[in-house]
N, C-alpha and C positions, 0 to 999 in steps of 0.2 A: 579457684579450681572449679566452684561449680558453676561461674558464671561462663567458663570454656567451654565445661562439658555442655552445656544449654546453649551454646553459639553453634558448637561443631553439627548436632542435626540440619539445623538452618541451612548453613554454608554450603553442607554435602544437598541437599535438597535443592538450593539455589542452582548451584554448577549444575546438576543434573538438568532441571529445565532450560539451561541457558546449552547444551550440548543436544537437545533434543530437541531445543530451535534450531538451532544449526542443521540437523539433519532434517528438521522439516522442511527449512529456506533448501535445501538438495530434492526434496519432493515437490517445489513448489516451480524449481530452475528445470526440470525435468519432463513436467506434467503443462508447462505453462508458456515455454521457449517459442519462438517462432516456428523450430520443430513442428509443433501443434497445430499452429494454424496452416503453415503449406500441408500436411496430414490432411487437414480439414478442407485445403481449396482441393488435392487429390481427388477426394471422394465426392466431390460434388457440393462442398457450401457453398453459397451466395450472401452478398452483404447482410439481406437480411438476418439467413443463417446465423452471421458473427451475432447480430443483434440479440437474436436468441441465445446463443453458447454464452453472449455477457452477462443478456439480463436473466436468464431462468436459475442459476445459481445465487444471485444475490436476490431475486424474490423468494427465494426458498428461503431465507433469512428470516422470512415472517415465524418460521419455526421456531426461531429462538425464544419467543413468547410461550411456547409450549414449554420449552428446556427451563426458562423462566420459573413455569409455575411444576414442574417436577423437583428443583433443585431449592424452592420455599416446602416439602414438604419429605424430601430424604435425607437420613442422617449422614447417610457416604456417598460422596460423587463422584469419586476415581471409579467403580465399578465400570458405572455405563459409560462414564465418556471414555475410558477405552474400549469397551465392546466395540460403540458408535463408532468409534472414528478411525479403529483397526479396520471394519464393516465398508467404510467410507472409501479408504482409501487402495483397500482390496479391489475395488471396482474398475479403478486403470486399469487393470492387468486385462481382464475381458475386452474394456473398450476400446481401447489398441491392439491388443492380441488378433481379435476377429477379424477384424477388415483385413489385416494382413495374409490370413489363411483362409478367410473364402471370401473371395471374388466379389461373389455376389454380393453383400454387403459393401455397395457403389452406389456412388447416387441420391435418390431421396431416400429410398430403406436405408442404406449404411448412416448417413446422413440424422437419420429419424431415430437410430440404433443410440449412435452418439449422443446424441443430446437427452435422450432419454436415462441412460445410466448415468451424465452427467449431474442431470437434476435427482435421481437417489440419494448418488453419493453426497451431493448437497444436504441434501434433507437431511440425511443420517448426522450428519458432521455439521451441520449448522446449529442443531438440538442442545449438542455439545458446547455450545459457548456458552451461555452462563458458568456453564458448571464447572466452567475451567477459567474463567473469570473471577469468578466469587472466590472458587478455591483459591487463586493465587493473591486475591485482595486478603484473604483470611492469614496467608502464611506469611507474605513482604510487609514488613513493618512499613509502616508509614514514613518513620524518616529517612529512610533507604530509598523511595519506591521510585522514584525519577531517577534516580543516579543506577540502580540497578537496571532498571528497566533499559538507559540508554546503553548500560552497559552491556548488556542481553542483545539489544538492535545491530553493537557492533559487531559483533562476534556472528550474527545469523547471517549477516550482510556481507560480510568478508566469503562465509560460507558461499551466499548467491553468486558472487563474483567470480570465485573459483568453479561453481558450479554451471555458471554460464559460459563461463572459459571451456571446462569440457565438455559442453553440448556443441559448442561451435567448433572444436578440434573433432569432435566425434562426426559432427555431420559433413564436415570440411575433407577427412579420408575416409570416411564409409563408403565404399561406390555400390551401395544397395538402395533401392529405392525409397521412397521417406514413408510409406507406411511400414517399411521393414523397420526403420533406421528409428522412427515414434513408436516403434512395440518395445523394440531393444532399451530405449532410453524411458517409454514410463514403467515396463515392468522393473528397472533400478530404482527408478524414483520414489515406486510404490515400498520397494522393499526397504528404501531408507524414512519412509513414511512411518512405515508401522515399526521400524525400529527406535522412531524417536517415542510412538506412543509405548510402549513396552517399558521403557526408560522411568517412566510417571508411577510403576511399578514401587519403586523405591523413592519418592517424592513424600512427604511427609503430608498428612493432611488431616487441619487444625479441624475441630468439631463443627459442623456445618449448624447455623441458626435457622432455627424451622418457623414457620407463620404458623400460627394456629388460631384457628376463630376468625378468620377475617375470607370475605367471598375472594374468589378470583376476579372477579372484574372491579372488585375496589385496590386489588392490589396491582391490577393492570392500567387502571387509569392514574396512580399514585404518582406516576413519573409527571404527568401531562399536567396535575393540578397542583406540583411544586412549582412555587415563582420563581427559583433559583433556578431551577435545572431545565423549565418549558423552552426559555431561549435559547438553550446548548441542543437541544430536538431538534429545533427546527431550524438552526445554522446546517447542523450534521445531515439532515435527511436535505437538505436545499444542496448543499456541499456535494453530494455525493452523488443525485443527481446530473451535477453540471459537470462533474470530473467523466462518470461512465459516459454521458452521453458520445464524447470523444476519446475516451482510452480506451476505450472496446475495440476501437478501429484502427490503434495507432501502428499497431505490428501488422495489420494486415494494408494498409497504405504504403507503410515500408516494402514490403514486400510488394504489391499489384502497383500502387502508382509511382513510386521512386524506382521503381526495379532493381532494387539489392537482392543477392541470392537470403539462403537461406544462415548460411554461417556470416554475412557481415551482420544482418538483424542482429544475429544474435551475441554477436561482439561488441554491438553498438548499443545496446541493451546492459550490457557487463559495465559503463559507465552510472547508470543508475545508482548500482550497485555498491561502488565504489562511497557515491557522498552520504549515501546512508549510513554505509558503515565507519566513515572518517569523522560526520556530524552529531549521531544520536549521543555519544557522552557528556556533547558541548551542551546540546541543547537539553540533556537531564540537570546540569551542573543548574545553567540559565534559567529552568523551567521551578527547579527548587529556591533560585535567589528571588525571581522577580513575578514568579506566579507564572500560570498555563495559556490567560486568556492573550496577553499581550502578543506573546510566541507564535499562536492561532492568528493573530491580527497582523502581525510581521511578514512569516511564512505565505500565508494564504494571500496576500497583496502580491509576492511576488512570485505565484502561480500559474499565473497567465501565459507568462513570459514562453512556455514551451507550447502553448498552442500557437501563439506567433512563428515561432518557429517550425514548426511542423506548416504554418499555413506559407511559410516564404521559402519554405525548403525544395531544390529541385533535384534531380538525379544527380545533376553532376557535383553538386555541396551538400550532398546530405553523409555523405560518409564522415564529413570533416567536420559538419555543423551540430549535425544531431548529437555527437557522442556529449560534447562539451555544454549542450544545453541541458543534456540527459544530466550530465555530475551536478548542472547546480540544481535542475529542477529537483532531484534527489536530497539538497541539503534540506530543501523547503518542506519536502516530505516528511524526512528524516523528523522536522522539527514538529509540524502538526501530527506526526501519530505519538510522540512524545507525550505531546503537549494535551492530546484527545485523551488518552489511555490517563494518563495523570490525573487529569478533569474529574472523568468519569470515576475512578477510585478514590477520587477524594471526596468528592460530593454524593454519591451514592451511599444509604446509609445501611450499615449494618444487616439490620432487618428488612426486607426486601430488595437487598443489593442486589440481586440477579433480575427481579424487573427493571429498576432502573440499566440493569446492562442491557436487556432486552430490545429496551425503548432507541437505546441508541443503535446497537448494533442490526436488530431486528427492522426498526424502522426507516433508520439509512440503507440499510442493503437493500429491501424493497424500493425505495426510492431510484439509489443507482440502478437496481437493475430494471425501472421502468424508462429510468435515462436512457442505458443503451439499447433498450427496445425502439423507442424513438429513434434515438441516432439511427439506427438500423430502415428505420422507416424513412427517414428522410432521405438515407442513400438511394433508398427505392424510386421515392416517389421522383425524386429528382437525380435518378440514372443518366437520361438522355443531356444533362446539363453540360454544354462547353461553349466557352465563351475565352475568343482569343484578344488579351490587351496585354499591354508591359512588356510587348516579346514573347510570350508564352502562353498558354493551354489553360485555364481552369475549369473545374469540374468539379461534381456532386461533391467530392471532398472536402475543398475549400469551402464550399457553403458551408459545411459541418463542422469546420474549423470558427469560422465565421461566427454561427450559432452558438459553438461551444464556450466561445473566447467572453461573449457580449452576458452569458449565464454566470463564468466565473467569478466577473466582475461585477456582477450584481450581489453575490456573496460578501461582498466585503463590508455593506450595511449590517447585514444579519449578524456575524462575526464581532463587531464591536456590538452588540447587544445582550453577551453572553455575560453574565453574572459572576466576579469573582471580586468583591472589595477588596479585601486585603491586596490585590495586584499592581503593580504599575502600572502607568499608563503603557499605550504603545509606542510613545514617540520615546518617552524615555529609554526604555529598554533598545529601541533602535538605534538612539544615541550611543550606547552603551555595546552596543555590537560594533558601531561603526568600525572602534579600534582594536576588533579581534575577529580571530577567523571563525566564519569564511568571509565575513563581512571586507577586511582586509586585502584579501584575496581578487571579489569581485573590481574595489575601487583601485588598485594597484595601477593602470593605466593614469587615473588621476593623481592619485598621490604620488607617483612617481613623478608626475610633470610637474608637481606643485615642490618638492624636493629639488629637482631641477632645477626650477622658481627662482628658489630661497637661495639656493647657492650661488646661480648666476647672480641673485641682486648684490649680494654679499660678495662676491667676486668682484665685482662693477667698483661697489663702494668703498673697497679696500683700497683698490687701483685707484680710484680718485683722491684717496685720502693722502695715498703713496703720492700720488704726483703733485697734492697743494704741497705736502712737507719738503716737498725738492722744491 
């Protein structure tokens, strides 16, 4: 009886977070859709632009290092990280609202408007990670925390799905223009934003570990001067880099170079969605059998694969091609944020567990969002680029796919030098997928032929054996 009554806070605590991710993935489908970026060609961005809206919200990540050393020195974190991120996500309402109702806010000012309140609500809400890190590393037991957390991925992700479903019905019969149609859809987004923080209300929260006596730059450098943890840094911020410098630009390519409107984007996007939320329990199951690091080494080898695609994608097969790369790039996803978040809560220890989030989360974000500043740069500088071979047109794009493709893969050294003995290798675990999904899935063309194979030989051989006996 009283080991129920001590399970039933847990359980109500868990669902809670796990329904207030769901409605953040509705803030996230909302604030984030291709909505946003035609919104953003509207008024006036330019590539560059995107380059900025990608990277000044992930260099605002450097802030987590401040949230870091707030959350080694307070005994309750629910306070501020809901002020902060109520604060945060209040912000959509203005920077959609406005453009829609005066005019003037066009162009570079409207332009210059956006991206400004962007970068607050960053700050504000970026502060807010450790403290919501650590807190949930303090309350999810450890032998749960992969299976829960994959089980948390699925559920947010079904959310996104459905949520990009109705941004794409919503923009698909709206016949109001898209800075009307992006006020309507982030002032909902926002409001289910601040409903999921509200929710944390009731979330249960274990006694926070305070540092005392130690500087902040010994607890800041603590992450960098573990041997364990210095090579998962520096995979993460290389990692993150290579990914923004091209997914900054992916929804706005869809849109300006393949010419899909604004509702295929965003129905072709609702496949991402999908393997995230079919994959994350597999890979919490896989990530508890076989360890994090191999998952990381699996997944992120097969990452490439949708920058290829996006570089061979033309108007006429991107409707068809993109969705179907988007579900599997998604399982790969699905598996490396499993697999990262796992990592990071197992290895980070106790006592300055919120620097160690910092380092990664803080120092990847900056990284990415110096990625996509680049990317942004490079569309510039190489604007006037076209070049006709194979039948067809390339341009500044395609170098960017190019660049982006030759960076991912240079990841996949760093990646095997991440630290976790007790794990498998990677080949094993690869073995070991081969015969389940999605692994299964992908090879189906083969192993179907190879079924075929066997039966034909075995067909053959039968009939031969029938006709020595006559």
């Amino acid at each position: 009886m009283k080991r129920t009554a001590s399970i039933a806070p847990l359980r109500r605590s868990l669902t809670l977070i796990t329904v207030a991710g769901c409605l953040a993935m509705a803030y996230v489908a909302g604030t984030t859709s291709p909505a946003f970026i035609e919104f953003m060609r509207q008024i006036g961005a330019t590539d560059l632009h995107f380059g900025l809206i990608g990277g000044i919200p992930m260099v605002m990540l450097a802030l987590q290092f401040l949230g870091a050393v707030i959350t080694n020195v307070i005994r309750r974190r629910k306070p501020l990280f809901m002020v902060l991120v109520i604060l945060g996500r209040f912000l959509y309402i203005p920077l959609a609202v406005a453009p829609a109702v005066f005019p003037g806010l066009r162009g570079t000012a409207g332009v210059a408007y956006v991206i400004l309140l962007l970068a607050v609500s960053a700050a504000l809400m970026n502060i807010t990670g450790p403290l919501w890190l650590s807190w949930m590393a303090d309350l999810i037991p450890r032998r749960m925390l992969n299976r829960y957390w994959g089980g948390r991925q699925r559920w947010m992700y079904v959310t996104w799905v459905a949520s990009f479903l109705a941004v794409a019905a919503f923009v698909s019969f709206v016949r109001v223009s898209i800075t009307v149609t992006f006020a309507i859809l982030a002032t909902a987004a926002a409001v289910a934003g601040i409903v999921d923080i509200v929710l944390f209300a009731w979330v249960r929260e274990p006694p926070n570990t305070i540092m005392r006596g130690k500087p902040v730059i010994e607890t800041m450098l603590a992450p960098l001067r573990s041997a364990q943890f210095r090579p998962f840094v520096v995979y993460s911020c290389a990692w993150s880099a290579s990914v923004m410098f091209a997914a900054a630009f992916m929804q706005v390519y869809a849109l300006k170079g393949l010419g899909l409107s604004v509702w295929q984007t965003t129905l072709i996007w609702c496949a991402a969605g999908v393997g995230m939320a079919f994959a994350a329990p597999f890979w919490g199951r896989h990530a508890d059998r076989h360890g994090h690091r191999p998952i990381l080494a699996v997944c992120l080898a097969l990452k490439s694969l949708i920058i290829l695609t996006f570089f061979l994608a033309t108007p006429g097969t991107a409707m068809w091609v993109l969705p179907v790369m988007l579900l599997f790039d998604s399982i790969w996803t699905s598996g490396m944020l499993v697999a990262s978040n796992g990592y990071l809560l197992k290895i980070a220890p106790q006592q300055n567990r919120s620097m160690f989030i910092a380092a990664i989360t803080g120092l990847a974000g900056i990284c990415g969002g110096l990625g996509a500043m680049a990317g942004g740069g490079l569309l510039k500088i190489a604007a006037d680029f076209q070049w006709h071979a194979a039948g067809r047109l390339w341009t500044n794009y395609h170098l960017l796919f190019l660049v982006a493709l030759a960076l991912r893969l240079g990841c996949i050294a760093l990646v095997r030098r991440v630290r976790e003995p007790e794990a498998a290798a990677p080949e094993k675990v690869l073995y070991v997928l081969r015969g389940t999904w999605p692994m299964r899935f992908l090879l189906f063309p083969v192993g179907l032929y190879r079924r075929l194979d066997i039966r034909r030989t075995l067909f053959f051989r039968g009939t031969a054996a029938a006709q020595a006996e006559s």
